[in-house]
N, C-alpha and C positions, 0 to 999 in steps of 0.2 A: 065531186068536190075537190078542190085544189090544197094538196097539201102545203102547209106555210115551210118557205123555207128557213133554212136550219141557221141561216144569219139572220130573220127577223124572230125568231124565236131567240136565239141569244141575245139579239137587244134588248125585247123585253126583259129578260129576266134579268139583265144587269141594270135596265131599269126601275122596276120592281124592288130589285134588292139595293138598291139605292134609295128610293122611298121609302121603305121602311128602316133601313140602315136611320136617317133623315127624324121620321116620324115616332121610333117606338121610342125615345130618349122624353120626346114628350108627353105620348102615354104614359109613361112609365112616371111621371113628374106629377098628369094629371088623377093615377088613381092614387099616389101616396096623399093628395090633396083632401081625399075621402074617408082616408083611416087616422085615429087617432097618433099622437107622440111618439107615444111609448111604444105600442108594436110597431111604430115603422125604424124604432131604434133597436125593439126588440125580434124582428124580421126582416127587417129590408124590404124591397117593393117584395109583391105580389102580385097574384091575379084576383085576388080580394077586391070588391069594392065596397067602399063603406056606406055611411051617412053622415061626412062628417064638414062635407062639400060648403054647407050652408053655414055654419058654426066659423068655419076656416074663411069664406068669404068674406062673411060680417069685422073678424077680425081683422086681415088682411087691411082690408079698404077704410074702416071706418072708426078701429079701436084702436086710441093714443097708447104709445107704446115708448120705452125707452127711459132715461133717467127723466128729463123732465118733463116727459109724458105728450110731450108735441108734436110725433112721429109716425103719422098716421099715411096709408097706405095713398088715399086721394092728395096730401099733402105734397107724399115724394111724386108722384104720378106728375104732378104739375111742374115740379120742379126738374123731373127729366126733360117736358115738353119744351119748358122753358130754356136749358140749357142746349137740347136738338135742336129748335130753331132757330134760337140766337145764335149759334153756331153753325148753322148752315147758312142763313141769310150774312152773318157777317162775312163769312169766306168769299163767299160766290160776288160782295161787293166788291170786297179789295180784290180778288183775283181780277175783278173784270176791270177794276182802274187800272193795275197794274197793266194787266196787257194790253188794254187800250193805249194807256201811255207806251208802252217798249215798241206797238207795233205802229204809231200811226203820229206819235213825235218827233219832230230831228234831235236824236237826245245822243249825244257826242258818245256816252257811254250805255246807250242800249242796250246794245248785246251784253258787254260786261254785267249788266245790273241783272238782265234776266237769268245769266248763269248761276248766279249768285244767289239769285233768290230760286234757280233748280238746285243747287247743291244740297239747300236745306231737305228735299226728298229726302237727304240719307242720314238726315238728323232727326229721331225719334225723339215723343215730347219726354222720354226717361232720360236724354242725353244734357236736356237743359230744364229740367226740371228744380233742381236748386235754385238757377240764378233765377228762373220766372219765380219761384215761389217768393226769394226774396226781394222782388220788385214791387210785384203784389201787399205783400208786407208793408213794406216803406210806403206804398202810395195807401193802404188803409184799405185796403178792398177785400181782406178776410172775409168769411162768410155773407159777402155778397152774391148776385147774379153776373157784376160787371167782375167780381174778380174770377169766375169762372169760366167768363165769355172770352175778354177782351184777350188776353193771353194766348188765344189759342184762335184765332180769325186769323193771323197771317195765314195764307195758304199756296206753298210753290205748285201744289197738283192743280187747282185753279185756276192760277197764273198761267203752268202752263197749256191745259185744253182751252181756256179762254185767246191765248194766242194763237194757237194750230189755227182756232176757229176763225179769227181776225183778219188773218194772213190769207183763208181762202173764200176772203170776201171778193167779188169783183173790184177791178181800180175801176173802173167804167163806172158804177155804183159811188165810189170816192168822189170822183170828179164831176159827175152829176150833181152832187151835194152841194159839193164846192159852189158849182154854175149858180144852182136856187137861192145861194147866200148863205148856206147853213154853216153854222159857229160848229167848232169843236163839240160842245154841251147838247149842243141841238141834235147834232148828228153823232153821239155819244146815245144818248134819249129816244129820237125821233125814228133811227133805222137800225143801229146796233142792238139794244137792247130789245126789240121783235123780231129779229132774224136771230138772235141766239135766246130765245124760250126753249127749244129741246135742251140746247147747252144747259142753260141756267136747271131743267127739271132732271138735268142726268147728275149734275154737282151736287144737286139738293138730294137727292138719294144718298149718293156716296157720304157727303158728311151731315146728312142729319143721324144716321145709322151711326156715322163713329163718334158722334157726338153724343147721341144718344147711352154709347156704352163705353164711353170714359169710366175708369173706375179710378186709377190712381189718383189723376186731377182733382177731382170732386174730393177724394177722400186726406189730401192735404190742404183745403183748400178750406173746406166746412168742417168747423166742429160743432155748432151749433146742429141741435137735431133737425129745426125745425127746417133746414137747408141741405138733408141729404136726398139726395137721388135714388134711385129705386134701386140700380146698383150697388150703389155703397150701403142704402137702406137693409137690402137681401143679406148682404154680406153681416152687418150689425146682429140681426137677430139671429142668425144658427152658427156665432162665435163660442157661446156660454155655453160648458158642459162641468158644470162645477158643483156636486154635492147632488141635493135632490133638485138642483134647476135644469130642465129636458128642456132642449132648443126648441122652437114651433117651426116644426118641420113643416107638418099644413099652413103654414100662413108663409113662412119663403116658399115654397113651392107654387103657392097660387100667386104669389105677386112676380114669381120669376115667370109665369105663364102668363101675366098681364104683361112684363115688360116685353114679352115678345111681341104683341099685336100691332101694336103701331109700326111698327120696322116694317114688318109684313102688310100691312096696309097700304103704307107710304110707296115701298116695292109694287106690289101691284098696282096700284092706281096711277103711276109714271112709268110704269113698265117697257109702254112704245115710247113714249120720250124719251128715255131711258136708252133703248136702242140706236133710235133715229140721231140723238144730241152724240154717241160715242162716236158712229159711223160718220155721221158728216163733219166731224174733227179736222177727218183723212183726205178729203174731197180737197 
């Protein structure tokens, strides 16, 4: 029998210890979910598991919670889905006009505008977060879905892999279009947007995940309960440590182990598109 060598045994085990490095953060999340309040304030995790699994889900998901009691766990659940998607579907729109325009227009200041809208890369939404909140404001869109979305759909990362990807289209492709008589819209429609479906499911990754776990945005934006997110939601209930009020530790911890699933879903099931849409950027 062939003994393993001594470099595939140190891979594993820096893989290994990466998995679990990875993993125990979540066990550790899902047995405080089992024991009661108070010994997980009065203990910290454990190797204890409770019975309290059931008690904590029922709350978590289904029991109104908060001042005016309209902040229930299915509630924010929908309202992240709703803020991940619109916010990945609006991105992936404009990015893809944007660089359809910069890349396939005679537009005097192309290049200048695409720069312009890369510089933003290095503008975090905490950089301009005043002047969007007060626009929002003025237009009326507080505790709305449009004033959470619309704000934040610009997208230079978008713009620019939707470009790389434009740019290594064939011209042979272009000028065939041309020949058949196909309009801009047409061949915007008709060829561009099936030749970048990897593109479009590798975009949808990247920002349904960051849209997903916006915390600040949400949390300036909603004051209404019945409008937060499971981020901001988590965040609400294990603030309060005042007197004899114990945070519910079991119920943010099980809703922070629901907010993980969709991510992780969404990841694996675009996983090759995911690969396939980065790589052929470069092509």
């Amino acid at each position: 029998m062939r003994k393993p060598k001594l470099s595939t045994v140190i891979d594993h085990a820096v893989l290994i210890a990466g998995s679990l490095f990875m993993v125990l953060p979540l066990l550790m999340i899902l047995q405080m979910t089992t024991i009661p309040d108070t010994e997980i304030i009065r203990t910290g995790p454990t190797l204890t598991v409770g019975d309290q699994f059931d008690d904590n889900f029922q709350k978590a998901m289904f029991q109104a919670s908060g001042f005016a009691g309209e902040n229930t766990g299915l509630s924010m659940l929908r309202n992240s889905f709703i803020l991940g998607i619109g916010f990945a579907v609006g991105k992936i729109v404009i990015g893809m006009m944007a660089a359809y325009a910069i890349v396939y227009f005679r537009l005097r200041f192309a290049t200048l505008a695409f720069w312009l809208i890369f510089t933003t890369l290095l503008l975090p939404l905490e950089v301009r977060i005043l002047p969007s909140y007060e626009v929002v404001q003025w237009l009326g869109m507080l505790n709305t879905y449009q004033g959470l979305i619309i704000p934040l759909i610009a997208s230079a990362t978008a713009t620019f892999f939707f470009r790389q990807f434009f740019r290594s289209v064939p011209e042979e492709l272009v000028e065939a279009a041309r020949i058949d008589g196909a309009g801009p819209v047409k061949f915007f429609i008709d060829i561009l947007v099936p030749l970048s479906q990897t593109m479009i499911a590798a975009m949808f990754i990247i920002m349904f995940v960051y849209g997903w776990n916006q915390y600040l945005w949400p949390t300036m934006i909603t004051t209404d309960e019945d409008m937060y997110t499971l981020v901001r939601g988590i965040k609400q209930i294990v603030q309060v440590l005042e007197g004899a009020v114990v945070p519910e530790f079991g119920r943010s911890n099980l809703l922070a182990l629901v907010a993980v699933i969709p991510p992780v879903l969404v990841v694996v099931f675009f996983q090759s598109w995911f690969v396939k849409g980065l790589t052929e950027s470069d092509k």
